[in-house]
N, CA and C atoms as a LAMMPS dump frame, in Angstrom:
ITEM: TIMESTEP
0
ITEM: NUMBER OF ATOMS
468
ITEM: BOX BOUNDS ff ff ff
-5.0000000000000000e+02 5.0000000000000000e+02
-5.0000000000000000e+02 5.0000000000000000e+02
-5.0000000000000000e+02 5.0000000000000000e+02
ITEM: ATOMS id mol type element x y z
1 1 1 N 255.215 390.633 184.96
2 1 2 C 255.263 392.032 184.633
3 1 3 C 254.871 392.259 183.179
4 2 1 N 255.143 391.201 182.165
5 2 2 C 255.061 391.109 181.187
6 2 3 C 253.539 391.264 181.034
7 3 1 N 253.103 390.432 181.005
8 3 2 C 251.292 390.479 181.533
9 3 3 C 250.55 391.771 182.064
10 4 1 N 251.443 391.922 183.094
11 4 2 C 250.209 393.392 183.057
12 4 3 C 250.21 394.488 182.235
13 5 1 N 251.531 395.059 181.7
14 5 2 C 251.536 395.439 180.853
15 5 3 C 250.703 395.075 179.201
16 6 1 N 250.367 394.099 179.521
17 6 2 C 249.462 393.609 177.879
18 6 3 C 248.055 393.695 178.979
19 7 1 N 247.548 393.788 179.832
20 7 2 C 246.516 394.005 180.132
21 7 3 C 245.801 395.522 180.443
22 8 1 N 246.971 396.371 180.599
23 8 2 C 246.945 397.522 180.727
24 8 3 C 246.292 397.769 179.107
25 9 1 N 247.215 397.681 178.505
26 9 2 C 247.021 397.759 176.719
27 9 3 C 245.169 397.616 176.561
28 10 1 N 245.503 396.224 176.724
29 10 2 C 244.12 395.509 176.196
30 10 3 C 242.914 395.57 177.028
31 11 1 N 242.902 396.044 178.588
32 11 2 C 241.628 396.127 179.219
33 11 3 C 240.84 397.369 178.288
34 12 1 N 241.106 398.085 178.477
35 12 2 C 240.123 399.349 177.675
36 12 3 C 239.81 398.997 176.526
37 13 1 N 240.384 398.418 175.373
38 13 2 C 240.521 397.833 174.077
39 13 3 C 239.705 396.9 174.1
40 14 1 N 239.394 396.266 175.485
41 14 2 C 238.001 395.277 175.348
42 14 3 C 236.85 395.723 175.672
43 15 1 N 236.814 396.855 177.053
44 15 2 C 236.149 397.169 177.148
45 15 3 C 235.317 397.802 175.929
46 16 1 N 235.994 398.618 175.196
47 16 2 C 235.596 399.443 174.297
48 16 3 C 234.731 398.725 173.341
49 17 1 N 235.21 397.319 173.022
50 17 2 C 234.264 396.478 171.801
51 17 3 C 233.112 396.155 172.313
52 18 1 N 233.098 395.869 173.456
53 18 2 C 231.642 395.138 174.35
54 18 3 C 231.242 396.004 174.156
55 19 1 N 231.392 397.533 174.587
56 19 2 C 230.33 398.608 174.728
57 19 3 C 230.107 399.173 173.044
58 20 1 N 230.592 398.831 172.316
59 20 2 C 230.592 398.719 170.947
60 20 3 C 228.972 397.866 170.734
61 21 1 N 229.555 396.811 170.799
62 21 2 C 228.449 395.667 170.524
63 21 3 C 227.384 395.978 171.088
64 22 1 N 227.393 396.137 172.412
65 22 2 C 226.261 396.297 173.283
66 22 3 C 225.32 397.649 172.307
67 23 1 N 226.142 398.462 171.802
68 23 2 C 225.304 399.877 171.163
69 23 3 C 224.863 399.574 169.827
70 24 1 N 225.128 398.703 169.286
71 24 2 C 225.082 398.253 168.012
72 24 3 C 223.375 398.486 168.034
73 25 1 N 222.914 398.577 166.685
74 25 2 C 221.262 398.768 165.931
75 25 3 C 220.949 397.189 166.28
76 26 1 N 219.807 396.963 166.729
77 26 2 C 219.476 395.308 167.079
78 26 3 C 218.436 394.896 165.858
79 27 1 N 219.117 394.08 165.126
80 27 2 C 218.122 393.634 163.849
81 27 3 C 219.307 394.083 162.551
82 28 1 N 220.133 394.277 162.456
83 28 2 C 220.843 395.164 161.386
84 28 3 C 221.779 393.692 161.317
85 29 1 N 222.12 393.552 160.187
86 29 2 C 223.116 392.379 159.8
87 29 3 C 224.473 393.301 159.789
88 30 1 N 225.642 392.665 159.361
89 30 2 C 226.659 392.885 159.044
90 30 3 C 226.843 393.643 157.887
91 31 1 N 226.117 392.545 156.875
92 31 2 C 225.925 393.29 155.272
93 31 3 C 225.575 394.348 155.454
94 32 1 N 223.771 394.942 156.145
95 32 2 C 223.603 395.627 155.752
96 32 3 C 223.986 397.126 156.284
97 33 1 N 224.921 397.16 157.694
98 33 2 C 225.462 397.814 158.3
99 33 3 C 227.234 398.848 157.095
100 34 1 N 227.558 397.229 156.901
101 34 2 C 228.036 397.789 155.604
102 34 3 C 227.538 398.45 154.346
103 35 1 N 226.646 398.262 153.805
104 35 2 C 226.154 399.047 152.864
105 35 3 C 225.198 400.228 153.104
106 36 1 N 225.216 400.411 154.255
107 36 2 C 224.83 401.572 154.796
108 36 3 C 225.988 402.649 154.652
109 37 1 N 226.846 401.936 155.493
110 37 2 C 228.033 402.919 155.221
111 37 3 C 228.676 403.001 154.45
112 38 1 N 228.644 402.43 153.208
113 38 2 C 229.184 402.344 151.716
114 38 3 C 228.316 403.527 151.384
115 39 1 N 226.951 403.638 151.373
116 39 2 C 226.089 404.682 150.846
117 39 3 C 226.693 405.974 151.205
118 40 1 N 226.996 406.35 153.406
119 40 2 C 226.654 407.117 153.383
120 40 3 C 228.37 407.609 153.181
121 41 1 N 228.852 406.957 153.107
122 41 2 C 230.46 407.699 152.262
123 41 3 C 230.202 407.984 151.263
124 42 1 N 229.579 407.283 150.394
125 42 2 C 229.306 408.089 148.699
126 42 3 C 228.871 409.016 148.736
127 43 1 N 228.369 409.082 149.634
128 43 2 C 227.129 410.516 149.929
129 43 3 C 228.091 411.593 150.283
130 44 1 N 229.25 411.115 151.197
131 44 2 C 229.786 412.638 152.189
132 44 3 C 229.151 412.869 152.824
133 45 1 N 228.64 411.657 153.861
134 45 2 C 228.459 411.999 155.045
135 45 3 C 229.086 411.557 156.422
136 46 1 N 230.105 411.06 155.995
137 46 2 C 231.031 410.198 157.356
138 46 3 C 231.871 411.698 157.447
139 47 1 N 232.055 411.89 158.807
140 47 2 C 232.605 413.082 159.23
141 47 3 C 234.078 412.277 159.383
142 48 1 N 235.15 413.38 158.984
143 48 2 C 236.675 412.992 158.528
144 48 3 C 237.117 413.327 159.661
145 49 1 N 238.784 413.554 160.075
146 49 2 C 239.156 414.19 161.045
147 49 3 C 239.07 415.901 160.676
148 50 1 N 238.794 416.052 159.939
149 50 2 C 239.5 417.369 159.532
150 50 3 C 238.57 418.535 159.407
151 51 1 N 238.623 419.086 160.981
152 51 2 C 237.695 419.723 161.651
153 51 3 C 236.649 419.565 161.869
154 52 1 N 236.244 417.823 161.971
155 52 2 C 234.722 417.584 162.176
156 52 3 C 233.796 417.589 161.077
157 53 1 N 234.72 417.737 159.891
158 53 2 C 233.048 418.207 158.91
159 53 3 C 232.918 416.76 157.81
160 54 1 N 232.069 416.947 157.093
161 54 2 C 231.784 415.712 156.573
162 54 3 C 232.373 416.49 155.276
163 55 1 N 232.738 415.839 154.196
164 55 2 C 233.056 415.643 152.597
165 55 3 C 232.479 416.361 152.005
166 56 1 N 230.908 416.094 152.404
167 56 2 C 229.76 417.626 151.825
168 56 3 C 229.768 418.463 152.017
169 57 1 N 230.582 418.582 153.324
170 57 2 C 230.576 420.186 154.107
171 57 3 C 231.887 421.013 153.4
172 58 1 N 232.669 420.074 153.108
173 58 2 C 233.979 421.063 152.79
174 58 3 C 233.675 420.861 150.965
175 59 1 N 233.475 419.874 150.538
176 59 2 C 233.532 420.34 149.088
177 59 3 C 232.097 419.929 148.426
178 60 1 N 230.696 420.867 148.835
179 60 2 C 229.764 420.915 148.582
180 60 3 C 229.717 420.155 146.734
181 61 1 N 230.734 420.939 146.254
182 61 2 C 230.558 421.2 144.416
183 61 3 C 230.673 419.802 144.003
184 62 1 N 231.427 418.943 144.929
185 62 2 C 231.558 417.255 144.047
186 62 3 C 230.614 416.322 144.771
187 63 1 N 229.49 416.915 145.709
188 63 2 C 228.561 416.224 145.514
189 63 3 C 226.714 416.771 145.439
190 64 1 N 225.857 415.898 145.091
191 64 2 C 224.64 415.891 144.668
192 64 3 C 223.885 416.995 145.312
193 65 1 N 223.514 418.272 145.394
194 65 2 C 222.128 418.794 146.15
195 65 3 C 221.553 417.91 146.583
196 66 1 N 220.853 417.875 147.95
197 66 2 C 220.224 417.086 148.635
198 66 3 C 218.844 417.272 148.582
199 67 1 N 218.014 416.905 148.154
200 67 2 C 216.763 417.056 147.429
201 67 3 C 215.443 417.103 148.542
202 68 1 N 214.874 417.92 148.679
203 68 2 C 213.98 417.764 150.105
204 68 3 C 212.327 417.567 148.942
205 69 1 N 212.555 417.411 147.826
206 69 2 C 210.947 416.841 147.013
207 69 3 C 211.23 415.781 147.175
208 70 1 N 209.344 415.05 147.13
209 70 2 C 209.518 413.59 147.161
210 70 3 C 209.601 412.957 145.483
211 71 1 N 210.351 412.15 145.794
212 71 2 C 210.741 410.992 144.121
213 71 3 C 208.857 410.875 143.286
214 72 1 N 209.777 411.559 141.945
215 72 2 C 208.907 411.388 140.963
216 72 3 C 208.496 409.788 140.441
217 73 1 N 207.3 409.743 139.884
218 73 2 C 206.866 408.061 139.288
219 73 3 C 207.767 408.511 138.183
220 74 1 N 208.169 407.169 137.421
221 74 2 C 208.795 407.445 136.203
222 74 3 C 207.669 407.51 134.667
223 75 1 N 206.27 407.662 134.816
224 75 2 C 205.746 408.233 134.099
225 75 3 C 205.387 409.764 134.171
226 76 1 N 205.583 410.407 135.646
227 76 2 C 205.727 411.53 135.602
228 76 3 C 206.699 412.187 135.075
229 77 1 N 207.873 412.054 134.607
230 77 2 C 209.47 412.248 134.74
231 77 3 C 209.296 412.136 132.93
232 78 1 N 208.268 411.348 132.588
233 78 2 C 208.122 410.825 130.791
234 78 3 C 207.126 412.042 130.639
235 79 1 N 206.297 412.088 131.324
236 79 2 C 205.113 413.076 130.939
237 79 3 C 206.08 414.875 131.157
238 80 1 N 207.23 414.991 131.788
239 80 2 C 207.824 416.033 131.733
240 80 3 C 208.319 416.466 131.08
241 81 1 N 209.239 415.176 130.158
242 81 2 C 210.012 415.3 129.454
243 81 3 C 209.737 415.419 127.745
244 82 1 N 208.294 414.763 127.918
245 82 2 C 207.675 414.928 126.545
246 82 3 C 207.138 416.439 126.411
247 83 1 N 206.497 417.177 128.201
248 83 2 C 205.749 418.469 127.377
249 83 3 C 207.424 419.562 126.993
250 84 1 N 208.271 418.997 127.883
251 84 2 C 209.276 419.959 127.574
252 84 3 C 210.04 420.328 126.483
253 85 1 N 210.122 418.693 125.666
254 85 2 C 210.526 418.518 123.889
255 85 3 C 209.689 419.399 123.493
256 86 1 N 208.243 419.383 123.479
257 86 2 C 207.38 420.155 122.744
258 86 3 C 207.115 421.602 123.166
259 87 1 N 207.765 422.11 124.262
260 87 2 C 207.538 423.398 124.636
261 87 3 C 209.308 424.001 123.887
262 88 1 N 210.487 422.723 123.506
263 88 2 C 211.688 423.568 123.183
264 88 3 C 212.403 424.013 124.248
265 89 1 N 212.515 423.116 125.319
266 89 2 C 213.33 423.405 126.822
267 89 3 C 213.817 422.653 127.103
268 90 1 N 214.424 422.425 126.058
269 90 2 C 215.11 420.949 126.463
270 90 3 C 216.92 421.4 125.883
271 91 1 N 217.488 421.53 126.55
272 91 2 C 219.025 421.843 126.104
273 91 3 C 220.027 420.738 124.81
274 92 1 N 220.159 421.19 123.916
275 92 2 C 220.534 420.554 122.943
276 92 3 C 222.372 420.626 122.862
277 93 1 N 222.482 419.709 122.027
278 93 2 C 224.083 419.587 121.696
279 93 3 C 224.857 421.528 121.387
280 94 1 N 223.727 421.895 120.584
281 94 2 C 224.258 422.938 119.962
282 94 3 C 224.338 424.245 120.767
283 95 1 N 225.828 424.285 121.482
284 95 2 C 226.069 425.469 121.887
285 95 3 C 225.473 425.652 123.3
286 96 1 N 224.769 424.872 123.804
287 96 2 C 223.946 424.515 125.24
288 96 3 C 222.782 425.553 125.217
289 97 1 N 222.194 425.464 124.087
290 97 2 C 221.284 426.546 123.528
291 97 3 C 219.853 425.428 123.367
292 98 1 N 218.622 426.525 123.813
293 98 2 C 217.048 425.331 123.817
294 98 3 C 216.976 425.411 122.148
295 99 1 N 216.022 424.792 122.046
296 99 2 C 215.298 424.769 120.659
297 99 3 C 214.565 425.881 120.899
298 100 1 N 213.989 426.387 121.615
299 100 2 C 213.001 427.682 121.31
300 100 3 C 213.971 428.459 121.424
301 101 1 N 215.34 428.943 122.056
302 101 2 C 216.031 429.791 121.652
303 101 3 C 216.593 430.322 120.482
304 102 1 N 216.802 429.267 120.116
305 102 2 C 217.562 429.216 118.423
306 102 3 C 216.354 429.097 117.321
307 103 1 N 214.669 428.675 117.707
308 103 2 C 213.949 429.138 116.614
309 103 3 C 212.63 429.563 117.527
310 104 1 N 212.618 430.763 118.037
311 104 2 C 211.625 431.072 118.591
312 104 3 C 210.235 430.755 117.745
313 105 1 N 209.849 431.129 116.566
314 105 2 C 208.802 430.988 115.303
315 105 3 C 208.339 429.719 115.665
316 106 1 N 208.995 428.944 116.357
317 106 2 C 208.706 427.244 115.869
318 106 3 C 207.62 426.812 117.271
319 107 1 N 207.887 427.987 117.806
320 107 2 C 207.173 427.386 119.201
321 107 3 C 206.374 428.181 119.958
322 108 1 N 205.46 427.662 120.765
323 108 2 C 204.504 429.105 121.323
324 108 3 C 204.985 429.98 122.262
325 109 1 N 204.512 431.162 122.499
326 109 2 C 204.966 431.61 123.556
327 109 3 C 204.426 431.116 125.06
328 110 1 N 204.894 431.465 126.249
329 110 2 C 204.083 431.541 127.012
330 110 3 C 203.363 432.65 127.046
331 111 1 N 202.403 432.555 128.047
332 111 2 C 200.918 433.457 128.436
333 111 3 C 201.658 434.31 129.192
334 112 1 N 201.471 435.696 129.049
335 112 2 C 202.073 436.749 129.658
336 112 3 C 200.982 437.038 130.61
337 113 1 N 201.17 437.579 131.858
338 113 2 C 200.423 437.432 132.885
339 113 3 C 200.464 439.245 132.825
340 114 1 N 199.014 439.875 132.608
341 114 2 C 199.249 441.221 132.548
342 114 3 C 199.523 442.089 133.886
343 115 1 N 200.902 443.037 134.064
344 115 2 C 201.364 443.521 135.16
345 115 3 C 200.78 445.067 135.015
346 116 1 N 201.223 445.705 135.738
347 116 2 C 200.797 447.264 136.11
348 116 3 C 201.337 447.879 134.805
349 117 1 N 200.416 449.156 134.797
350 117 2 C 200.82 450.117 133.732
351 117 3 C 202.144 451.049 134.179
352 118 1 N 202.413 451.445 133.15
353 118 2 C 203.355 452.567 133.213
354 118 3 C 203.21 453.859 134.371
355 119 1 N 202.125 454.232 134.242
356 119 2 C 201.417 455.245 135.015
357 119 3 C 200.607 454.16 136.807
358 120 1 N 200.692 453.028 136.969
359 120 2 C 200.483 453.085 137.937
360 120 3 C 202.06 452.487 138.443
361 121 1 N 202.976 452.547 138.214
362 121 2 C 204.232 451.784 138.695
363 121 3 C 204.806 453.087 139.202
364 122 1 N 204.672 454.244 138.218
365 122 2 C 205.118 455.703 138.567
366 122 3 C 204.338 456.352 139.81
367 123 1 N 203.085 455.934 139.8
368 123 2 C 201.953 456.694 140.546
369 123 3 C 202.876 456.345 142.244
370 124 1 N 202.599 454.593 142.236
371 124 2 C 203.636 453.76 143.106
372 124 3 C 204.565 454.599 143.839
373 125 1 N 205.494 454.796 142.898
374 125 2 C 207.115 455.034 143.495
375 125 3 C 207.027 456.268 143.822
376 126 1 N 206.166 457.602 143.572
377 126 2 C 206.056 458.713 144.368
378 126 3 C 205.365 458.201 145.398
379 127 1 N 203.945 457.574 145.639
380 127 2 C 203.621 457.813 146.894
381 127 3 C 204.983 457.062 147.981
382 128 1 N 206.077 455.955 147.242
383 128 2 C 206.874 455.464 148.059
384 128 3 C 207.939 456.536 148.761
385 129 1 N 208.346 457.513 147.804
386 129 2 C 209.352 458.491 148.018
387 129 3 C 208.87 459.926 148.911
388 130 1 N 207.095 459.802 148.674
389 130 2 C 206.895 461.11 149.752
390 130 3 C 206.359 460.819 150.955
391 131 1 N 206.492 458.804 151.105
392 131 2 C 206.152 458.51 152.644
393 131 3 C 207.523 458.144 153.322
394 132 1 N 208.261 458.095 152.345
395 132 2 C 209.991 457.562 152.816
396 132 3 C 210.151 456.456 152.957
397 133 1 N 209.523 455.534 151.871
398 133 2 C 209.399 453.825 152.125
399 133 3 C 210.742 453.304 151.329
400 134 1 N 211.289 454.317 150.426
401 134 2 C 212.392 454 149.431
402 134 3 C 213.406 453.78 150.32
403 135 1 N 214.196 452.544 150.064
404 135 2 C 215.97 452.324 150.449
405 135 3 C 216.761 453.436 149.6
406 136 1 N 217.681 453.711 150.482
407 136 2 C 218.828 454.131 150.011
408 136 3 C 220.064 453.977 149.187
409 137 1 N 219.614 452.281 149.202
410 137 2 C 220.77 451.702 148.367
411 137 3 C 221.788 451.543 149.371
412 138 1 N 222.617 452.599 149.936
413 138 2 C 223.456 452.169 150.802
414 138 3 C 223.631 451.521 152.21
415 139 1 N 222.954 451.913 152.746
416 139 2 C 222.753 451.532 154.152
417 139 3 C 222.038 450.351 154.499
418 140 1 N 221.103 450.345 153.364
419 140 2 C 219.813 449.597 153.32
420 140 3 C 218.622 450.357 154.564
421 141 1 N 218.627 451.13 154.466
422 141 2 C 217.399 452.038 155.697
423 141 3 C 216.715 453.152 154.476
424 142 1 N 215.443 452.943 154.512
425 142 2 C 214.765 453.944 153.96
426 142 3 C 215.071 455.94 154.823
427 143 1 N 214.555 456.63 154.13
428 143 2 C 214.737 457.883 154.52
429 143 3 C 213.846 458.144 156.011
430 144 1 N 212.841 457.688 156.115
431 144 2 C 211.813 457.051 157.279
432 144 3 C 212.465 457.216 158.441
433 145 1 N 213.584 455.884 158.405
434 145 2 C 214.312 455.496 159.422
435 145 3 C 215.253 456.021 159.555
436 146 1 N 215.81 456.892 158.529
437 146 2 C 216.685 457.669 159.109
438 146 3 C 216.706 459.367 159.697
439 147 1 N 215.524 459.562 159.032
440 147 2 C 215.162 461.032 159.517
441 147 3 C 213.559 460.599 160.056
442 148 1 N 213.2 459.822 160.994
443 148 2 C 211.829 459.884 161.653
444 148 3 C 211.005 461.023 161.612
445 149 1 N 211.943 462.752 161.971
446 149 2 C 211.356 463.506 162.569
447 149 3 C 210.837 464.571 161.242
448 150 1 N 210.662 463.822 159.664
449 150 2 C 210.632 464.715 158.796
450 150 3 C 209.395 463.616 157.829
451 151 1 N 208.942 462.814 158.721
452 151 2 C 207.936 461.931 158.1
453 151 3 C 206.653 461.674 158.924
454 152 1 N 205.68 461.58 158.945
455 152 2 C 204.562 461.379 159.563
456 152 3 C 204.325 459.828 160.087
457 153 1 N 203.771 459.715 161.144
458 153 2 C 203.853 458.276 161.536
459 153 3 C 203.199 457.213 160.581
460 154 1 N 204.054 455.864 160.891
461 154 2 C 203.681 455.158 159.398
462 154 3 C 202.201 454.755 160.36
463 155 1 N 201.307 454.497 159.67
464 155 2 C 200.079 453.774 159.667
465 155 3 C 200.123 452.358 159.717
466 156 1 N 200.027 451.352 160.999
467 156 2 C 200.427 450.181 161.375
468 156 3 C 198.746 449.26 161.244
């Protein structure tokens, strides 16, 4: 009686490892099965009990953005970092303030990319307000959509 009771226990408990093994990655060592999962815990990605979510999911802020660019050469990363010293964008000890902030004179500007005039930004926002293209701010629905029957059909 003693016995079946420890077989009761232990049949599923074996079963379970064979079908373990049997699922296992074929070619993967031990080591490197472990340091896989050393990684992907550092990472926060082993899902916990605690509601299914992984480490990243519940406390995004203590780990890394997950980066979807591909890895820079490390002479690109030198060639960045040198035009950025010399452009003054580079965050300094003092006050978490750039060098071109604290001496604009010292450094060039950028190239201002010329935008609309005064008179065509105005010209703009009437023809927007007497076709009813303007939001409301509140609702988020232009006047258009909310009074159809006081606007002319939009032109598709």
């Amino acid at each position: 009686m003693k016995n079946a009771r420890y077989l009761i226990f232990a049949g599923p408990m074996m079963l379970a490892l064979a079908a373990g093994a049997a699922y296992a990655a074929p070619g993967m060592s031990r080591e490197q099965v472990q340091k896989e999962l050393a990684s992907a815990m550092r990472a926060g990605e082993v899902t916990t009990r605690f509601q299914g979510l992984t480490p990243r999911e519940r406390f995004p802020d203590l780990y890394p953005a997950a980066s979807s660019e591909l890895r820079k050469s490390r002479g690109q990363v030198q060639a960045e970092l040198v035009a950025a010293l010399q452009a003054g964008d580079v965050v300094t000890r003092f006050q978490g303030v750039t060098p071109h902030d604290r001496f604009p004179d010292r450094y060039s500007t950028a190239p201002t990319v010329p935008g609309k005039t005064r008179a065509q930004v105005q010209a703009e926002r009437d023809a927007a307000l007497k076709t009813g293209d303007v939001s409301d701010g509140f609702q988020g629905l232009t006047p258009r959509e909310l009074f159809p029957d006081l606007y002319p059909p939009a032109a598709n």
